[in-house]
C-alpha positions as CSV (number, residue, x, y, z in Angstrom):
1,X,163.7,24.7,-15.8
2,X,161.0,27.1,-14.2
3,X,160.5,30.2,-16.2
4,X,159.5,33.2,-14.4
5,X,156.1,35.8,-15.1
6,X,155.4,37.2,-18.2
7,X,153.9,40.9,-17.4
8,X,152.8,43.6,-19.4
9,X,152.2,47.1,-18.1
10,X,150.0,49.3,-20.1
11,X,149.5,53.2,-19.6
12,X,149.8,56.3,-21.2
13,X,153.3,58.4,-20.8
14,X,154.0,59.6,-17.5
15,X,151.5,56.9,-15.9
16,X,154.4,55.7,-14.0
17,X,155.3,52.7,-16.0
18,X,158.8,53.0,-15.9
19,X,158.5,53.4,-12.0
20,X,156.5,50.4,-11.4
21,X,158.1,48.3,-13.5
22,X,161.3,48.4,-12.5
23,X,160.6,47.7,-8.6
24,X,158.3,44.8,-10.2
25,X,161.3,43.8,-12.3
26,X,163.5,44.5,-9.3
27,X,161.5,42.3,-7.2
28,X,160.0,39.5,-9.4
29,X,163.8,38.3,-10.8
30,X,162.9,39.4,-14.1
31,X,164.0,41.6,-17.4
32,X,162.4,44.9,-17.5
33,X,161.6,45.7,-21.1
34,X,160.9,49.5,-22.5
35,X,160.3,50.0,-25.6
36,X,161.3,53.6,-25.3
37,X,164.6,53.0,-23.9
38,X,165.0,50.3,-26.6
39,X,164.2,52.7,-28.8
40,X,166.4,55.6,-27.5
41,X,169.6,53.2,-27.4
42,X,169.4,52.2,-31.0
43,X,169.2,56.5,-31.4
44,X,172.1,57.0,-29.2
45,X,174.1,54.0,-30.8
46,X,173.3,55.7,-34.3
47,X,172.4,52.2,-35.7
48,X,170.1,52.2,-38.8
49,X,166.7,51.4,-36.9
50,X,167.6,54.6,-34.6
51,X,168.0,56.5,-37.7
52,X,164.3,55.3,-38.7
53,X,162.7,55.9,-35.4
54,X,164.4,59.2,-34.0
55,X,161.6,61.1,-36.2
56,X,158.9,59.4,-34.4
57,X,160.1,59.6,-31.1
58,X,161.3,64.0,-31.5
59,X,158.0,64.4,-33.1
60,X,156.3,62.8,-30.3
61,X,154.7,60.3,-32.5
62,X,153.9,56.3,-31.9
63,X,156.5,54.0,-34.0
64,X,155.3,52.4,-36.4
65,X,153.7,48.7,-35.9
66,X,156.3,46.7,-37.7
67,X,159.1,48.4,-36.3
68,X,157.7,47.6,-32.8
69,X,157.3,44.2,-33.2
70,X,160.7,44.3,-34.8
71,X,162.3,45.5,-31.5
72,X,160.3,43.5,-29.6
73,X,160.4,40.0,-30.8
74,X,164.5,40.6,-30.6
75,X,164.5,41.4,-27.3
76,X,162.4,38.6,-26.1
77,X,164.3,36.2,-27.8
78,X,166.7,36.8,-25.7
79,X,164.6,36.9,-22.5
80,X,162.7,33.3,-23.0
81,X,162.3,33.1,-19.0
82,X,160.0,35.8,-18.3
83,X,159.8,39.4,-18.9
84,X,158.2,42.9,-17.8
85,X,157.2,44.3,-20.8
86,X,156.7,48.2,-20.3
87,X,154.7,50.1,-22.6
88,X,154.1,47.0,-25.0
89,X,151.6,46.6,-26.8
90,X,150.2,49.4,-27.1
91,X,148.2,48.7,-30.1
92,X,145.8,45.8,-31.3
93,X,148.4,44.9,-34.2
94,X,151.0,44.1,-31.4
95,X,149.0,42.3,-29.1
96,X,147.8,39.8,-31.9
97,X,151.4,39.7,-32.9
98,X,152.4,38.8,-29.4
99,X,149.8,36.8,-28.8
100,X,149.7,35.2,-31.9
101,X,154.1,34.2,-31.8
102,X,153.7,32.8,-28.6
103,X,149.9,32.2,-27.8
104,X,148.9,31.1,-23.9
105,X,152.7,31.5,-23.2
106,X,153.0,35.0,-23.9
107,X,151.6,36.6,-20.6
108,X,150.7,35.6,-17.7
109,X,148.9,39.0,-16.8
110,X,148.3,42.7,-18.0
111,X,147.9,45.5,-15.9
112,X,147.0,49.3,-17.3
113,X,147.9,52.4,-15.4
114,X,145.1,54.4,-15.7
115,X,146.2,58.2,-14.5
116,X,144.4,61.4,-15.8
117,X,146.5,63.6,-18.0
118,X,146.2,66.3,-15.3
119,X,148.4,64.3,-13.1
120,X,151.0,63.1,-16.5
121,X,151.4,66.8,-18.2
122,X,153.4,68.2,-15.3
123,X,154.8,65.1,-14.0
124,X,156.6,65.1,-17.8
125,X,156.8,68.8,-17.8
126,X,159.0,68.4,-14.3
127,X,161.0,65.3,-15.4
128,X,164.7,64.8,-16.8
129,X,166.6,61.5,-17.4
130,X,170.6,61.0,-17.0
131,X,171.8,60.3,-20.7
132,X,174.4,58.4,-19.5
133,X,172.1,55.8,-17.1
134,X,169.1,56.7,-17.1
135,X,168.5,57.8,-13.5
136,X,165.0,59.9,-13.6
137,X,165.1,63.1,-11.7
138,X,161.9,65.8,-11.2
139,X,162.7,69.1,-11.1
140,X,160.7,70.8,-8.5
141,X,158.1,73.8,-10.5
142,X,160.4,77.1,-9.5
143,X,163.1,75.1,-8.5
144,X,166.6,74.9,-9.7
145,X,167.1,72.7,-13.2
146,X,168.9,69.3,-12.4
147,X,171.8,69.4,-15.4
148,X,174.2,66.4,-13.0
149,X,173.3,63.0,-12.2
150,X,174.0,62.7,-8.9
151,X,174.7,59.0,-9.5
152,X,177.1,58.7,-12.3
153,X,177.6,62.8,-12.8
154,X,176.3,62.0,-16.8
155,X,174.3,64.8,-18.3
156,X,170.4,65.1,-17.1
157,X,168.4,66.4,-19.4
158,X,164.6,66.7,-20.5
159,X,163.5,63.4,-23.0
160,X,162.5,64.7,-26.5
161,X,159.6,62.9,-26.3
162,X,158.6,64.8,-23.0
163,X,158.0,67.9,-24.7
């Protein structure tokens, strides 16, 4: 059996991760893995490792390494054909980890979005996410605030982490 690319995508918030990654995922026959939105359905599922990361995430912080990797290695276990990893690894501690658990196997290639954070801070400032399935919207500077997802009419809504 062929297994498909192993990518990571590197880049601070608002760089445009997301975006990229799931046309790339989209196109390339592969699972797009965030590890923010991993992180923000164990919060909205109320399971015990949401309870321990929702601090980090409202307080804008980084999770901590061995809760990462925690996440992580889950959710490629049950990817073992190739994977788009967004956002991951962010620090040296994970990439040794992922590097280390899977060695040559674990990518195939890293690219970093490098974007200034005059172009992120009011791409964040302007964007809102559907609760209910994610669908990213950008509310126009003076414009009226998006509140209805125009694709599954679930509640849009600025990201805690976007503030």
């Amino acid at each position: 059996m062929r297994r498909g690319p192993r990518l990571a995508v590197l880049g601070r918030q608002g760089a445009g991760k997301g975006t990229q990654c799931s046309l790339l995922a989209s196109r390339l026959g592969v699972p797009h893995l965030s590890t923010g939105d991993l992180f923000r359905d164990e919060v909205a599922a109320g399971t015990s490792l949401g309870r321990r990361v929702s601090g980090y995430l409202e307080g804008g912080e980084l999770v901590p390494d061995e809760v990462v990797l925690d996440v992580v290695t889950t959710a490629l276990a049950a990817v073992p054909q190739g994977y788009l990893l967004d956002g991951f690894p962010r620090t040296l501690a994970q990439a040794t980890a992922l590097l280390g658990s899977a060695g040559d196997d674990a990518l195939d290639v890293a690219v970093e979005l490098v974007v200034p954070s005059s172009v992120v801070l009011p791409r964040l400032a302007a964007r809102r996410v559907c609760r209910s399935c994610g669908e990213i919207y950008v509310t126009p500077e003076g414009g009226p605030e998006i509140t209805t997802c125009r694709v599954c009419g679930g509640r849009v809504a600025r990201r805690a982490d976007d503030t």
